[in-house]
Backbone bond lengths (Angstrom), bond angles and torsions (degrees), N, CA, C in turn:
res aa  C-N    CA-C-N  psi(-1)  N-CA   C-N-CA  omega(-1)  CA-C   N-CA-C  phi
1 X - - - 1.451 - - 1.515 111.73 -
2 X 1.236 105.57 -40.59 1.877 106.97 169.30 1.467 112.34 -55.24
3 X 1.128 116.23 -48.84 1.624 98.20 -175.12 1.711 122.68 -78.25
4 X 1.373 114.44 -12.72 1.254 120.75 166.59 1.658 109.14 -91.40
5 X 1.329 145.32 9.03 1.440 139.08 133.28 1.350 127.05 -84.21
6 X 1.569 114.68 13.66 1.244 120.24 165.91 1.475 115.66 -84.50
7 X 1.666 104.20 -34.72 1.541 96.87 166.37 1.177 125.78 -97.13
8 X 1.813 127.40 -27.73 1.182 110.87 -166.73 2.335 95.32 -136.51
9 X 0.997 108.04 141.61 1.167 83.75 171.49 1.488 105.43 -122.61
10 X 1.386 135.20 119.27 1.313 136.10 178.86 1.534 119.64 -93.85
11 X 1.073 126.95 34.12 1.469 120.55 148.14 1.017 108.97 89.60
12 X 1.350 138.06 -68.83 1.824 132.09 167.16 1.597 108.52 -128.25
13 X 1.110 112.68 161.61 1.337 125.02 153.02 1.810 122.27 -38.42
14 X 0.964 79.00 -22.94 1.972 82.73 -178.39 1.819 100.99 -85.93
15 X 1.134 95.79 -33.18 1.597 108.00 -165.53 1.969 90.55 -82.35
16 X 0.903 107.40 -67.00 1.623 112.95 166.25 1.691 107.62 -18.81
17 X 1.248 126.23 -74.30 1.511 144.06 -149.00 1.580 98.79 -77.29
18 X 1.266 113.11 -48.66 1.500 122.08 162.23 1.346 119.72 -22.15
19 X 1.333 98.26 -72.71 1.620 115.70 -179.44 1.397 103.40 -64.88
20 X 1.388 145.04 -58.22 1.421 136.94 -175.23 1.589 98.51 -36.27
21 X 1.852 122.75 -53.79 1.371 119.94 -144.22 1.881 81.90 -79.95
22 X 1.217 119.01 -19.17 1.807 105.89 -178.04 1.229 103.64 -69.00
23 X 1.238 116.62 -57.90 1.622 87.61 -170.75 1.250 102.94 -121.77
24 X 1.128 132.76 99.85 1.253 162.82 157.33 1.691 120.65 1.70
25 X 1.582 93.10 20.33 1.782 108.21 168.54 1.416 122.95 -98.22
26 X 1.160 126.61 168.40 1.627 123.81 -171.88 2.436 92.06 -104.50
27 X 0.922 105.80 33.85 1.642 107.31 -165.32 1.350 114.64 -177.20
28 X 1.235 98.41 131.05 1.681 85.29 161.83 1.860 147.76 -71.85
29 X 0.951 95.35 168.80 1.472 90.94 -153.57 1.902 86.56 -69.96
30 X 1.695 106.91 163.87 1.313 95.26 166.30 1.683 104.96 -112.29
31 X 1.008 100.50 104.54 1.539 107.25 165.68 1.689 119.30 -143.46
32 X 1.231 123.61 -174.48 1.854 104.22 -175.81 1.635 89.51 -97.40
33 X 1.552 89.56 155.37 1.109 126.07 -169.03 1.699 111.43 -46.67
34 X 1.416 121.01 -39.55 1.631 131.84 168.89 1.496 98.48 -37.55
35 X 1.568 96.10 -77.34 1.405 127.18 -154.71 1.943 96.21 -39.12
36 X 1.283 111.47 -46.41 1.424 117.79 -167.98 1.335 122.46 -63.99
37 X 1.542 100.88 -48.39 1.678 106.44 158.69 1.164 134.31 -60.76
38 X 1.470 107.85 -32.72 1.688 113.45 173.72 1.606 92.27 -73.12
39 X 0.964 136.48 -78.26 1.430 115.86 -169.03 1.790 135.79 -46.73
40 X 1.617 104.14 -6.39 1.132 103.70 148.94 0.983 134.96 -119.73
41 X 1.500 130.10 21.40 1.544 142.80 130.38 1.419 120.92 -56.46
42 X 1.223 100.67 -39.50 1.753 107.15 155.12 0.958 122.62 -18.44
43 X 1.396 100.09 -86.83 1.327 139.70 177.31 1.895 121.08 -40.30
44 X 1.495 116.05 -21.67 0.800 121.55 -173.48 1.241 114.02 83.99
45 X 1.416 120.62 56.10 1.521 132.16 -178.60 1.059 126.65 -136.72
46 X 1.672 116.05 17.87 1.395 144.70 -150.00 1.558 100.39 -58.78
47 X 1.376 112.97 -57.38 1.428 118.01 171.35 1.517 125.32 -62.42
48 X 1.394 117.31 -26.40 1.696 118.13 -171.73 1.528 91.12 -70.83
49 X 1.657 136.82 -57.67 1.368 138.18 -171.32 1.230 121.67 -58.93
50 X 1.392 133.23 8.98 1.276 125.65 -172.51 1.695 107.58 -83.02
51 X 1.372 118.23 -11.05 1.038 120.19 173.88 1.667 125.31 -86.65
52 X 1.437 105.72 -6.22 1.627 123.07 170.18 1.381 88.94 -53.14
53 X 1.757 90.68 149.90 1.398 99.09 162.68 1.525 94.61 -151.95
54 X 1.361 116.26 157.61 1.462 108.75 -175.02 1.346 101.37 -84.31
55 X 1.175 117.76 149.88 1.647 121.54 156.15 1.610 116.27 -129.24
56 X 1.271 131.69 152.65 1.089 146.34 -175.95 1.338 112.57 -66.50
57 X 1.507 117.32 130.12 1.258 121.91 178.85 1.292 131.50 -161.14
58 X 1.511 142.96 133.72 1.227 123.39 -133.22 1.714 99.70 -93.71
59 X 1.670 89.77 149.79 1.511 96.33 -161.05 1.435 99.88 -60.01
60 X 1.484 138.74 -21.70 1.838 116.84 -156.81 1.597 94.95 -84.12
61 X 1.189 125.91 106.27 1.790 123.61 174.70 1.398 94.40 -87.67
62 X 1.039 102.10 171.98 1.703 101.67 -178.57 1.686 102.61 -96.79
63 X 1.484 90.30 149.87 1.867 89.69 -160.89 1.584 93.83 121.33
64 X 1.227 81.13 -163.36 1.830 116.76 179.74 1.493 102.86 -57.94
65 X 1.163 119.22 134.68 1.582 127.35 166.97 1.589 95.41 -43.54
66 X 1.259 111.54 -69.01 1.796 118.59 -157.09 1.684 99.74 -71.81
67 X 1.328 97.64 107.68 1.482 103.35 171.25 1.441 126.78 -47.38
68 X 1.630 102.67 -32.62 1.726 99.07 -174.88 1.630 108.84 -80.69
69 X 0.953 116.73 -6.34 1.445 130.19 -144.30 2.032 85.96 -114.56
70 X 1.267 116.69 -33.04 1.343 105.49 -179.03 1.760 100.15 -90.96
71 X 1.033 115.55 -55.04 1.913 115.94 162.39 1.447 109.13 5.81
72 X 2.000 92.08 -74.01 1.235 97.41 -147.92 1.716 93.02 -79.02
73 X 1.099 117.89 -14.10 1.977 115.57 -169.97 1.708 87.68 -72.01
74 X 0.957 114.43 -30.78 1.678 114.27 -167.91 1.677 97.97 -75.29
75 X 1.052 125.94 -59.52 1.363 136.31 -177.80 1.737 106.38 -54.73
76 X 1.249 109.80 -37.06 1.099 91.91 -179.58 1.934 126.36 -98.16
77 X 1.395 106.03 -27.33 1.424 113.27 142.87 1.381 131.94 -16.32
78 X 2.076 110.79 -55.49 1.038 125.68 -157.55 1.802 87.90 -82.90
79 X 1.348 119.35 -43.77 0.937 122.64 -162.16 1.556 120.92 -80.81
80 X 1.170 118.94 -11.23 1.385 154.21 -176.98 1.826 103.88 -81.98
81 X 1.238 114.92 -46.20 1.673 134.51 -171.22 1.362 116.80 -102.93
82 X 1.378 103.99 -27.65 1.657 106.72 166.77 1.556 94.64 85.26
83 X 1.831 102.54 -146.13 1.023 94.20 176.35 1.589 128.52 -79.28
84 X 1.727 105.78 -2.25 1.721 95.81 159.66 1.285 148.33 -29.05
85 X 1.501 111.24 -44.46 1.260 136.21 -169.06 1.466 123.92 -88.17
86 X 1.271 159.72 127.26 1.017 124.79 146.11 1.838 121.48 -147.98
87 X 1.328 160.59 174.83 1.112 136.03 -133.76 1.327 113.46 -109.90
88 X 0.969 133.44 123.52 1.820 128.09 -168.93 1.586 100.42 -68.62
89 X 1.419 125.59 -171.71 1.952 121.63 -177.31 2.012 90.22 -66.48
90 X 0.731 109.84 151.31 1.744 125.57 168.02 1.132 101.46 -106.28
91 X 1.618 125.41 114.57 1.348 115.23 162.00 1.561 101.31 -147.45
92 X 1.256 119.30 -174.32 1.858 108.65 -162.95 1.839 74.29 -108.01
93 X 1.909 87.73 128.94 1.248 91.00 -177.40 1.712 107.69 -109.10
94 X 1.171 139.58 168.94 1.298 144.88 -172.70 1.439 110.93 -171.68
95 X 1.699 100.96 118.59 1.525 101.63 179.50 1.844 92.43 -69.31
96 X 1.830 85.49 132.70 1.777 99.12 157.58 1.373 127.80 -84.23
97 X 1.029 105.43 -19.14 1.720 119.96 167.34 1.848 101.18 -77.36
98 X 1.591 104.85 108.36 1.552 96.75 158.54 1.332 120.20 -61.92
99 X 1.324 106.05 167.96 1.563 113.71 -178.76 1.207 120.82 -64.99
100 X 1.410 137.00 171.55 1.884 117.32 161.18 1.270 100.43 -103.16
101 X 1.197 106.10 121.28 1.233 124.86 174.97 1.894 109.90 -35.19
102 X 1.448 122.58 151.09 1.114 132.43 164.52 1.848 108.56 40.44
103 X 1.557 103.02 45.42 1.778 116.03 -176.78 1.192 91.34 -128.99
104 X 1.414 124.20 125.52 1.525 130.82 178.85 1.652 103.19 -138.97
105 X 1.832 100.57 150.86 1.560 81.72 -149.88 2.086 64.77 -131.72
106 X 1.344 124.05 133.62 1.080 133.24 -170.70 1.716 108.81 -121.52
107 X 1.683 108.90 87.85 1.319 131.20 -176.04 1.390 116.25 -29.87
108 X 1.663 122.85 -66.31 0.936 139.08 -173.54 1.951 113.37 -55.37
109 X 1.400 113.24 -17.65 1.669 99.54 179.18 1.654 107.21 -136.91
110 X 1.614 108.23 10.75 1.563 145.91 -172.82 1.728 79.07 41.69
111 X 1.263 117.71 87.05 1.303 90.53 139.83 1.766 91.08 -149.94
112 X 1.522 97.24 -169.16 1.591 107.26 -138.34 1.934 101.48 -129.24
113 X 1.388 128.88 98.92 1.321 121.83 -161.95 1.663 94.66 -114.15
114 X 1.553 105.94 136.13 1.126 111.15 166.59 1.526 118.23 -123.07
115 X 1.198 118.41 129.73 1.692 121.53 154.64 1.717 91.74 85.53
116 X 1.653 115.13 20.89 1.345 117.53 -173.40 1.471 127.59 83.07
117 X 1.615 106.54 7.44 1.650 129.66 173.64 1.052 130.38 -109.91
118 X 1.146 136.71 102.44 1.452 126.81 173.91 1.329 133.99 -57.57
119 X 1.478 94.78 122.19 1.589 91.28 166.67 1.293 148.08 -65.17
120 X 1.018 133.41 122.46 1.997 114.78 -163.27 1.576 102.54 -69.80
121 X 1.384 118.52 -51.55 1.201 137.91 -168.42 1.358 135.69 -46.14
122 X 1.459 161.79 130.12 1.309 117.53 158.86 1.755 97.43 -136.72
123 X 1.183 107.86 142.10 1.644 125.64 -172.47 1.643 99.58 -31.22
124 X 1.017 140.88 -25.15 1.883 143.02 -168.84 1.564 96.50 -92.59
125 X 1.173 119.12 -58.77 1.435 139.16 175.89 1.612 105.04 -23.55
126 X 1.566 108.94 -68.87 1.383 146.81 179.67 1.956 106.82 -44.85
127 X 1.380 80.07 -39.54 2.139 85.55 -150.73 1.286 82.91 -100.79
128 X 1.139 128.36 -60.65 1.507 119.89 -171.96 1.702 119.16 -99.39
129 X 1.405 111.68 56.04 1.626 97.17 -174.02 1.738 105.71 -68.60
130 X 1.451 107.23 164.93 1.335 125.01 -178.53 1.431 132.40 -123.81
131 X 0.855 126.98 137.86 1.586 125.51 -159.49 1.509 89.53 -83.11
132 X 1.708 97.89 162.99 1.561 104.69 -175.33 2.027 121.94 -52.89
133 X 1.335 104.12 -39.88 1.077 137.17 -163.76 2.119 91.15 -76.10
134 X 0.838 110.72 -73.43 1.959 112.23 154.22 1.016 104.21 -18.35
135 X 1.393 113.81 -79.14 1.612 122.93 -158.24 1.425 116.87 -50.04
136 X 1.549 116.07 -35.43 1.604 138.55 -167.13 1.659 85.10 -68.80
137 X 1.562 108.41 -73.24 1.310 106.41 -162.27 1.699 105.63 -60.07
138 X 1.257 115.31 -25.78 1.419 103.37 173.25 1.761 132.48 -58.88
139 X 1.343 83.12 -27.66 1.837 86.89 -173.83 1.836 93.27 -101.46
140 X 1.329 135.57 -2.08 1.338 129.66 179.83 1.569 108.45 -74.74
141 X 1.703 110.70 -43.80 1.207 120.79 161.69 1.529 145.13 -86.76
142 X 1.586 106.39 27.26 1.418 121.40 -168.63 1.349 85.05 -71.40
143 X 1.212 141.92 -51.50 1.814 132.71 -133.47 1.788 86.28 -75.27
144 X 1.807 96.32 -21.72 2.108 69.35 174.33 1.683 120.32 -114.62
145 X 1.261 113.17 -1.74 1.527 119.99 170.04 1.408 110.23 -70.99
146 X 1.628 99.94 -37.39 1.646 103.61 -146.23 1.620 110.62 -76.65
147 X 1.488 114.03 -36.47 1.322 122.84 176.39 1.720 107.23 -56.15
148 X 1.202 96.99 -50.33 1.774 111.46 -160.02 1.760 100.63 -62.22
149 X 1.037 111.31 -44.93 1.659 129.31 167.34 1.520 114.23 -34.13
150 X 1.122 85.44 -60.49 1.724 103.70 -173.93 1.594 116.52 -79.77
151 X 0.997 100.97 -44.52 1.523 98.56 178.34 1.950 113.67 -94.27
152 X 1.330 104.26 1.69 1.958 101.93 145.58 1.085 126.46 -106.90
153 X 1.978 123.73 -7.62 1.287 117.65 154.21 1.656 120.98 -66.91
154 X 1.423 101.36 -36.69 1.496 110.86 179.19 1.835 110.80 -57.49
155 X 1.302 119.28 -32.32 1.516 124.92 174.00 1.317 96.80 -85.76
156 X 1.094 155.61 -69.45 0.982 137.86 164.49 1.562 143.03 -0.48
157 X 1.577 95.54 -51.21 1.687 115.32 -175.33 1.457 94.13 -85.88
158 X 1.024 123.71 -46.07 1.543 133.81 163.14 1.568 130.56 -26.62
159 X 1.403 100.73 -68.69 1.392 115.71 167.47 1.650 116.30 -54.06
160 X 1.596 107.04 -44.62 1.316 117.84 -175.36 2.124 108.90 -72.75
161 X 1.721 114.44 -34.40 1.383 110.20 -158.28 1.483 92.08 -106.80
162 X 1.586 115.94 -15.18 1.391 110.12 -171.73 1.615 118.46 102.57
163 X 1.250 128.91 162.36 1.468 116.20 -150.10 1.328 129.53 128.95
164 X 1.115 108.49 144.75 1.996 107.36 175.61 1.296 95.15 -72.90
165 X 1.428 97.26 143.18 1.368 121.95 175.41 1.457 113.69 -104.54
166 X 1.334 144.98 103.47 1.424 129.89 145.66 1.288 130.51 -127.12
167 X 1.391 103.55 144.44 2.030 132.66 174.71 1.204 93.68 -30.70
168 X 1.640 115.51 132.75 0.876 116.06 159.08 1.838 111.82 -126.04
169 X 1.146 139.22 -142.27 1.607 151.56 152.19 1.136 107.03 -47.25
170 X 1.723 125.10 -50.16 1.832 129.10 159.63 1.103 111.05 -74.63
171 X 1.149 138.60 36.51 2.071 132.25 156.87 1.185 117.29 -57.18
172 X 1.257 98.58 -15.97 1.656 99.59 -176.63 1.942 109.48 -92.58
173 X 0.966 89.05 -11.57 1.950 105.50 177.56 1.877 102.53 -99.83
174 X 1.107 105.07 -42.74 1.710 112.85 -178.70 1.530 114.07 -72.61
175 X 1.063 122.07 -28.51 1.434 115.35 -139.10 1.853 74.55 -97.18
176 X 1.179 126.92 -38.39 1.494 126.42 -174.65 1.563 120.66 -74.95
177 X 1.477 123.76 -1.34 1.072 157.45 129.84 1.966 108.12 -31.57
178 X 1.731 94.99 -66.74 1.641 66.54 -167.56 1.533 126.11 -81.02
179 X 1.540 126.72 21.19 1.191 129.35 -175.01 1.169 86.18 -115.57
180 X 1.474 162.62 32.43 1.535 156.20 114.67 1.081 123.14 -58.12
181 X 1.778 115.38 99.66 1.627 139.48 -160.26 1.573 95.76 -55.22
182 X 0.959 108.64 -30.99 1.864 111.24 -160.80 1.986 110.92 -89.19
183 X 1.480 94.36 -12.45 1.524 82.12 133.12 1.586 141.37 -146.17
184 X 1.642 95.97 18.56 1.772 95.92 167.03 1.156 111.61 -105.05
185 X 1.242 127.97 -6.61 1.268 130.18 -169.98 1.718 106.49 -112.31
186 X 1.410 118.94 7.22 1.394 127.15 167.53 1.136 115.53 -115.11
187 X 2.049 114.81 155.00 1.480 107.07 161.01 1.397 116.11 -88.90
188 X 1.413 114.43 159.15 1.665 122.59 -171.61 1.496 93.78 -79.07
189 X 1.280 139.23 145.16 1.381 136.26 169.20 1.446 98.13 -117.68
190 X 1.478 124.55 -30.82 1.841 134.12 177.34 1.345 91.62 -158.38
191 X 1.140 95.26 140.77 1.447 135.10 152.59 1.321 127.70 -120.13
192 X 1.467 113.33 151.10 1.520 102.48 179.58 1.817 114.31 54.37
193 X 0.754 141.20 19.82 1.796 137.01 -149.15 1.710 99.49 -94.83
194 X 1.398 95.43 120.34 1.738 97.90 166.57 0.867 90.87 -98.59
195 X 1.688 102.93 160.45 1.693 156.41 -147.05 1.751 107.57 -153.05
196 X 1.397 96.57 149.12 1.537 102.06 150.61 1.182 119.76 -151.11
197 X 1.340 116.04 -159.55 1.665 113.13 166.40 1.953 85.08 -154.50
198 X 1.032 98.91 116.86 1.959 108.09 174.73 1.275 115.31 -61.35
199 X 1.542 110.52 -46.00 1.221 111.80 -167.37 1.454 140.38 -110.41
200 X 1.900 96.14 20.37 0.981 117.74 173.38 1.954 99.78 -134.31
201 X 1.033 105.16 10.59 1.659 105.57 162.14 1.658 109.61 78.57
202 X 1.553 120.82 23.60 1.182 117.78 -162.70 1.616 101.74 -124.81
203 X 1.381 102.54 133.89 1.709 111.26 171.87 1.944 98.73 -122.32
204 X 1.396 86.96 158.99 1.856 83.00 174.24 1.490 100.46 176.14
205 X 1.739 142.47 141.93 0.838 153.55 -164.40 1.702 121.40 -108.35
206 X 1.052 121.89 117.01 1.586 109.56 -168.67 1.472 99.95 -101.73
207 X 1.465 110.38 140.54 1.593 114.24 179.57 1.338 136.92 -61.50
208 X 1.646 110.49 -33.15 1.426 130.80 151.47 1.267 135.25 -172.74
209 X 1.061 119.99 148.49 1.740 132.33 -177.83 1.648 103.76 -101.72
210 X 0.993 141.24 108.91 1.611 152.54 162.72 1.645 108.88 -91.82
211 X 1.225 74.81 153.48 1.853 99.31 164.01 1.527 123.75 -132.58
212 X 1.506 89.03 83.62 1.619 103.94 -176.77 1.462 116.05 -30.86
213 X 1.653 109.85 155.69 1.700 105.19 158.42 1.742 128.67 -50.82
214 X 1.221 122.69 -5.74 1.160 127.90 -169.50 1.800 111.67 -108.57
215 X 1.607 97.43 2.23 1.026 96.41 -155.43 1.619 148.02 104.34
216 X 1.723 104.10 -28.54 1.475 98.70 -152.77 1.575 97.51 -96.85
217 X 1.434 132.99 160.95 1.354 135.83 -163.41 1.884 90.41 -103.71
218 X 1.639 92.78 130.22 1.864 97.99 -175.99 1.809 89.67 -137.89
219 X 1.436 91.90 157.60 1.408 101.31 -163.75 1.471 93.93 -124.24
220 X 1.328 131.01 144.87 1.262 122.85 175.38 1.725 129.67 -152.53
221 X 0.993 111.92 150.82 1.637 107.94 -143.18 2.243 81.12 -118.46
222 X 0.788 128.51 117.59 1.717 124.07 158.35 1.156 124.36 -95.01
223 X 1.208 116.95 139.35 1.680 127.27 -171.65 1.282 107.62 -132.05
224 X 1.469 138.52 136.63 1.335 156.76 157.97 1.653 107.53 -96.73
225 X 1.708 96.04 139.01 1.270 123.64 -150.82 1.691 92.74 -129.98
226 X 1.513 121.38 154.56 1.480 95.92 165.53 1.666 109.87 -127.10
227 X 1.248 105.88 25.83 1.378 112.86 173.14 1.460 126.15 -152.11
228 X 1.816 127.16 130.27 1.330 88.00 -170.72 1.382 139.78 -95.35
229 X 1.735 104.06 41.87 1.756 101.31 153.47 1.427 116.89 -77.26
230 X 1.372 106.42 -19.10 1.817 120.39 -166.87 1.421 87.63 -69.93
231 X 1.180 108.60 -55.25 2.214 104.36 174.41 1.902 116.21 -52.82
232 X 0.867 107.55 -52.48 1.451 102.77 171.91 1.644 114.50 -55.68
233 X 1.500 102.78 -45.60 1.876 118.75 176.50 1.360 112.51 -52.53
234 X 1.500 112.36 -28.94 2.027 96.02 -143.29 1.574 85.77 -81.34
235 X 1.075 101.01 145.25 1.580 125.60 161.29 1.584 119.09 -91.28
236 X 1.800 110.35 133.72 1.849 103.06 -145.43 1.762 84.87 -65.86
237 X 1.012 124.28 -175.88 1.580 159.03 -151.60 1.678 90.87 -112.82
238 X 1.092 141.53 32.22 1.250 123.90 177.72 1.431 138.23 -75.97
239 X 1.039 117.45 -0.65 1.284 147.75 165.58 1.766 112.30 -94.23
240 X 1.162 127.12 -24.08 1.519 129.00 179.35 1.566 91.31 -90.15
241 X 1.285 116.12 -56.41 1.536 120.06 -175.83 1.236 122.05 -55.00
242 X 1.876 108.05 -37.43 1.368 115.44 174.55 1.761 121.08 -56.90
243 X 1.760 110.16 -26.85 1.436 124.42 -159.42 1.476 77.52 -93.96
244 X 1.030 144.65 -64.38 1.967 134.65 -167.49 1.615 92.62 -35.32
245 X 1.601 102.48 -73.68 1.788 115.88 -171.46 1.621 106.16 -27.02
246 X 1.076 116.82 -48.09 1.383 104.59 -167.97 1.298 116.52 -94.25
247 X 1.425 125.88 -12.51 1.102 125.47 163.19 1.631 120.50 -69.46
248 X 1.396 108.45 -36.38 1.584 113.57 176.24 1.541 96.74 -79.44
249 X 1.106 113.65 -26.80 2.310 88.66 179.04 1.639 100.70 -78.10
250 X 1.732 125.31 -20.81 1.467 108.87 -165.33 1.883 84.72 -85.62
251 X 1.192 152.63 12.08 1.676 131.28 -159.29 1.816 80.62 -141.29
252 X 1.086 112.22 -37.36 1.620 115.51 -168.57 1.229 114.00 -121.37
253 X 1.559 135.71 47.67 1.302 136.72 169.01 1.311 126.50 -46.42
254 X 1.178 120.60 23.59 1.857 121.19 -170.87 1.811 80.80 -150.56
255 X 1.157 133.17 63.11 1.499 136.47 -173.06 1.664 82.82 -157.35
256 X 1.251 115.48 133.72 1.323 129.12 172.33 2.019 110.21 -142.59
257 X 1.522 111.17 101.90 1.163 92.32 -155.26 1.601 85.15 -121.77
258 X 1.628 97.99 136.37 1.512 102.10 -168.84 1.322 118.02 -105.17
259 X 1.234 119.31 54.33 1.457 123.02 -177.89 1.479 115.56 147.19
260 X 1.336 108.86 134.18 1.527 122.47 164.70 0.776 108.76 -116.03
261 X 1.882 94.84 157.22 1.437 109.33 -161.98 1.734 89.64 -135.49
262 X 1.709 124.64 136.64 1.249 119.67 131.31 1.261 129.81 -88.55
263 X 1.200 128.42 127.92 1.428 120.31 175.85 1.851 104.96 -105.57
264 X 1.348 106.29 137.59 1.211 120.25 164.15 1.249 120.60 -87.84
265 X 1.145 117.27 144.48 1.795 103.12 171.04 1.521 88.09 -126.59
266 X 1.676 127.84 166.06 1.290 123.00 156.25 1.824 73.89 -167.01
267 X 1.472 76.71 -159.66 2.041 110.22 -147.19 1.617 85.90 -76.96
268 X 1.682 120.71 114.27 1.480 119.46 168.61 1.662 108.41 77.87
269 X 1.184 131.07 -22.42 1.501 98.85 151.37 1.702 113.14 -153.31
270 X 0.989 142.19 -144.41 1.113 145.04 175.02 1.894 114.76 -145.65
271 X 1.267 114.06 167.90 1.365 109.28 -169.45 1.701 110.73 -149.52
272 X 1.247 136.06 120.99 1.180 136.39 -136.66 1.254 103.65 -127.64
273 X 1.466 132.27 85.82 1.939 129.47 -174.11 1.507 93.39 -94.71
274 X 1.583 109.69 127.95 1.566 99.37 153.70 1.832 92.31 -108.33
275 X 1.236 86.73 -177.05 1.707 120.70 -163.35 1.799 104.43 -164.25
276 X 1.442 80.36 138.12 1.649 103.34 -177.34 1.653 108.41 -60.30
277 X 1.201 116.72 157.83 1.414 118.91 169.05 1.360 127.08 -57.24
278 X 1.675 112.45 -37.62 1.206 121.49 -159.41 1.451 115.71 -103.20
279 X 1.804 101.26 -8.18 1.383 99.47 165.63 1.426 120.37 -109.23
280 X 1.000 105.62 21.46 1.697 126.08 178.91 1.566 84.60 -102.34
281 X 1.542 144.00 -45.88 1.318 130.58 -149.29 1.634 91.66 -102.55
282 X 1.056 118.76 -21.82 1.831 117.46 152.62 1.539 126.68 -46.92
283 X 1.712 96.06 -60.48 1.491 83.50 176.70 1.455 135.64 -90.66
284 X 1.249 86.22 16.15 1.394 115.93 171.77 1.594 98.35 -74.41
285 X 1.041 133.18 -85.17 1.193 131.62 178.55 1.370 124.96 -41.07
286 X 1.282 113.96 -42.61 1.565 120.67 175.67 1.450 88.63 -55.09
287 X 1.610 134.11 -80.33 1.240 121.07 -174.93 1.839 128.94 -22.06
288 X 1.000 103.14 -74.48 1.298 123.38 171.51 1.535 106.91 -32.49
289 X 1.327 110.60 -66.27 1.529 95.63 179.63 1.872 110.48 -76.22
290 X 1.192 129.80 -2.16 1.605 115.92 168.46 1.616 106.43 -92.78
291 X 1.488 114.21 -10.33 1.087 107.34 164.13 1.661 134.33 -88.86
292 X 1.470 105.28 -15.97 1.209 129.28 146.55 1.271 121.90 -36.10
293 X 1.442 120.00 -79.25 1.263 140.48 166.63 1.669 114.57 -19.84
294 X 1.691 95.96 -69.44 1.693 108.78 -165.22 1.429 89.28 -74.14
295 X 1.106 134.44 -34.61 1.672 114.38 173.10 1.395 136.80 -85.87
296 X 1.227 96.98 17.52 1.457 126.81 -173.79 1.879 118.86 37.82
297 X 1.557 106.84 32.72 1.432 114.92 138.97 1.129 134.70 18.34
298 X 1.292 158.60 -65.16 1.331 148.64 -107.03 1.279 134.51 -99.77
């Protein structure tokens, strides 16, 4: 409800619920505030809008700079996909975490250069190393992890920054996504956010930082599973989460984040482990130094 009184505020709850059952979205549309009323005066709704009121809101919405111009891409998307499609909360999103300066994270070979240096390292590398025999079977089965990965982090960032939403081949991994409180019922503070560590050669990206309804700051790492014993199986990420944690207290020391979360997603439902801060920043270290070791470090 907070992020939909940033753009429009309609006067009561009755007046609120109205509008959800008009146009048949769980959010408001993102377009400017004119544009919205005239289209439901249009509509023959002259009387339901008298309770609009404009409120102030910063022009970058997510999307298209030109608000009218993203409206209608939204309208027509939805209308394009049928009932495939439909709109995650719209709100003007902005990572609150600045960037780190001179940290570039280069998609195409994932690796992570800082200050014009490459990092060898990357926070997954660290927490989850793999024996040769792993590794084989790991890259034998990319053509089916790798898609599924990508296209439920991509709903994910979505649900959390705002965005058209559509079903794809994983609907059955997505669609259980949107009844997970921890991310419709939170604000995004980072998404996507690179990290490093300089002086131990490590870059690595955490999926998101929220700000629960209660307030408390949770950090969270998502994993795709493709079966659901693999959901009952996965063991939380506390050691990947632990290496983010400490990278955001050494760049962001005034960040106090009280809880991690792994989220699982797999086929028909999802599965939600939190974990303490301090034993996520344990096995963080335990890692680090057995990864030390086997890479002969010293």
């Amino acid at each position: 409800m907070r992020g939909k009184k940033r753009f429009l505020s309609l006067g009561s709850r009755r007046g609120f619920l109205f509008w959800r059952r008009l146009s048949g979205l769980s959010c408001l549309p993102l377009q400017p505030f004119d544009t919205l009323v005239k289209d439901l005066v249009n509509k023959g709704f002259a009387g339901q809008v008298r309770g609009l009121k404009r409120v102030d809101a910063p022009k970058d919405f997510v999307g298209d700079a030109d608000g009218d111009a993203l409206g209608a891409g939204v309208r027509h998307e939805l209308k394009k996909r049928g009932n495939g499609a439909k709109l995650a909360r719209l709100r003007p999103f902005r990572n609150l975490l600045a960037p780190i300066p001179d940290l570039s994270f280069f998609e195409g070979i994932h690796r992570y250069q800082y200050k014009g240096r490459w990092l060898p390292f990357s926070v997954s590398k660290v927490a989850s190393p793999a024996s040769p025999e792993a590794e084989r079977r790991f890259q034998e089965t990319r053509h089916i992890w790798e898609p599924r990965g990508n296209a439920v982090h991509t709903y994910c960032e979505t649900l959390l920054k705002g965005g058209i939403l559509w079903k794809d081949e994983f609907k059955d991994w997505t669609d259980e996504l949107d009844d997970c409180w921890l991310l419709t019922e939170s604000e995004a503070v980072a998404v996507e956010y690179r990290l490093c560590d300089a002086k131990k050669g490590i870059g690595g990206s955490f999926d998101f930082l929220v700000r629960t309804s209660n307030g408390k700051l949770a950090l969270g790492d998502l994993k795709t599973v493709g079966s659901d014993k693999a959901i009952s199986q996965r063991q939380p990420a506390k050691a990947q989460l632990g290496g983010y944690l400490a990278m955001l207290i050494d760049h962001h020391p005034g960040l106090t984040v009280d809880a991690c979360y792994t989220l699982v997603s797999g086929p028909g439902r999802y599965r939600l482990i939190k974990s303490e801060p301090d034993e996520c920043l344990m096995a963080w270290v335990d890692a680090w130094d057995f990864f030390k070791l086997d890479q002969g470090l010293f």
